[in-house]
C-alpha positions in Angstrom: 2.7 41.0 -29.2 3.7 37.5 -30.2 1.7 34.3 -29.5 2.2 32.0 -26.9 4.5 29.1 -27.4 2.1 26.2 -28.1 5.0 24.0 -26.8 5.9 25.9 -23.6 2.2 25.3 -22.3 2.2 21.9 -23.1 5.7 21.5 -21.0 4.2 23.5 -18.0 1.0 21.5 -18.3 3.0 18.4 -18.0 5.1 19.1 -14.9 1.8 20.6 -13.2 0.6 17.2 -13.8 3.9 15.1 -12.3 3.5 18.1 -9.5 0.0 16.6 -8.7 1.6 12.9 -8.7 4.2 14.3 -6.1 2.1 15.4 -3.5 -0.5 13.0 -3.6 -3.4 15.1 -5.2 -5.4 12.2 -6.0 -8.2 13.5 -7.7 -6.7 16.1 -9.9 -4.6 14.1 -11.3 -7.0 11.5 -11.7 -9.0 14.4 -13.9 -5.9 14.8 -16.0 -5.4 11.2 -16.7 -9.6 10.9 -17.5 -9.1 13.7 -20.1 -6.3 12.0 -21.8 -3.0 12.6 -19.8 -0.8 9.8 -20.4 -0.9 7.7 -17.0 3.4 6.9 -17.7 4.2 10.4 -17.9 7.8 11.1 -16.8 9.6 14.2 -15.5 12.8 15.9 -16.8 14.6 12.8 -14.2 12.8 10.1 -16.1 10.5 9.5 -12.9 7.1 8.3 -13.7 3.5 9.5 -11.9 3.9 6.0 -10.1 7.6 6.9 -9.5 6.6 10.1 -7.8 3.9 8.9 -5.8 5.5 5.8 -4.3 8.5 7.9 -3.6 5.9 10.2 -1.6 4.1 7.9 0.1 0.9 8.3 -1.4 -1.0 5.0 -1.4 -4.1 6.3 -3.0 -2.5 7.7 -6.0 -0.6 5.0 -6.7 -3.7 2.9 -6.6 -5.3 5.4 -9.1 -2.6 5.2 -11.0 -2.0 1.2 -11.1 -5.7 1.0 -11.6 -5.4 3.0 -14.8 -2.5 0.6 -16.3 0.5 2.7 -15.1 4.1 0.7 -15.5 4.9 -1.1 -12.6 8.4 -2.0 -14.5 9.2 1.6 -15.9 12.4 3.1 -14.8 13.6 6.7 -14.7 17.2 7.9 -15.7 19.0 6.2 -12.7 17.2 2.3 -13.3 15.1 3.2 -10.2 11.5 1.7 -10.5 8.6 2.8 -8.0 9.0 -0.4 -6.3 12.7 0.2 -5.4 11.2 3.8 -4.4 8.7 2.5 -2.0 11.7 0.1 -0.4 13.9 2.8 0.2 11.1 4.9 2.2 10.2 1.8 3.7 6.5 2.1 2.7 5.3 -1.8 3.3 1.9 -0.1 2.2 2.9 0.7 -1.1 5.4 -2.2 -1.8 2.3 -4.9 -1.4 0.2 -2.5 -3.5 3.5 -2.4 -6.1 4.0 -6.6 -5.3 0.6 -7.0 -5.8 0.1 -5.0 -9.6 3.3 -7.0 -10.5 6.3 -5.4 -9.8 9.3 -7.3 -10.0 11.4 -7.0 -7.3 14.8 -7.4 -9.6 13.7 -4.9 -11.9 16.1 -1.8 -12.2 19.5 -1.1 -11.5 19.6 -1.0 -8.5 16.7 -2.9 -8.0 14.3 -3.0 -5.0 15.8 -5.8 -3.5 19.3 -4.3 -4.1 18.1 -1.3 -2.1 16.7 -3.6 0.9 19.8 -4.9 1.2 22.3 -1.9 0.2 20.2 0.4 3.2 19.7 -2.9 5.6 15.9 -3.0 5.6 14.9 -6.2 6.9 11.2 -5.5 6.9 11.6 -4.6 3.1 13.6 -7.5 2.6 11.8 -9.8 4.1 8.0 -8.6 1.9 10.2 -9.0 -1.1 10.9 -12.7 -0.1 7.7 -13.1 1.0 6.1 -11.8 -2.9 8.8 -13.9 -4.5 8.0 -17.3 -2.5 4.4 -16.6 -3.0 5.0 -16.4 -7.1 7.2 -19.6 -7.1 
């Protein structure tokens, strides 16, 4: 019988982790991070936990995770930041609670003011303009 791969459990224990980012299981993951998880862990993709759960829709784990100091400016393997993530599902919800940690609405490639306008979302566009008149 031959031991288990010290580096196999770590790699499972890791996407269980971005799994609980993904669907918005707040707590859990908020258990992960307390025992030493690092809060900008990314997937195979490159997408952050914040990635993820702005991509979701899950407002309270993006607050967990922006209250523990996760990268509002981080992009995964495509230049895609959570911000541009929120825009494109057209969460206002979680593009204040990205505007308001600091998110940069120019940040990425394409970034989430590229993505307003590329889909046409005028409600998107129009909080990025409000965030960016607000920081003048």
């Amino acid at each position: 019988m031959t031991a288990p791969d010290p580096e196999e459990g770590a790699i499972a224990l890791a996407l269980q982790i971005v799994e609980l980012a993904r669907s918005g299981q707040t707590e859990d993951l908020a258990a992960y991070l307390e025992a030493g998880a690092p809060v900008n862990l990314t997937d195979p993709k490159g997408d952050t936990l914040l990635i993820l759960a702005a991509y979701h829709q899950h407002g309270e784990t993006l607050a967990e995770l922006l209250r523990r100091g996760a990268d509002v400016e981080r992009v995964n393997d495509r230049g895609q930041t959570a911000l541009a993530a929120a825009v494109f599902r057209q969460d206002a919800a979680g593009v204040r609670q990205l505007l308001d940690a600091g998110a940069d609405p120019d940040q990425g490639d394409p970034s989430a003011r590229a993505t307003a306008t590329f889909f046409d979302l005028p409600e998107m566009t129009a909080l990025l303009e409000r965030a960016k008149r607000a920081g003048s």
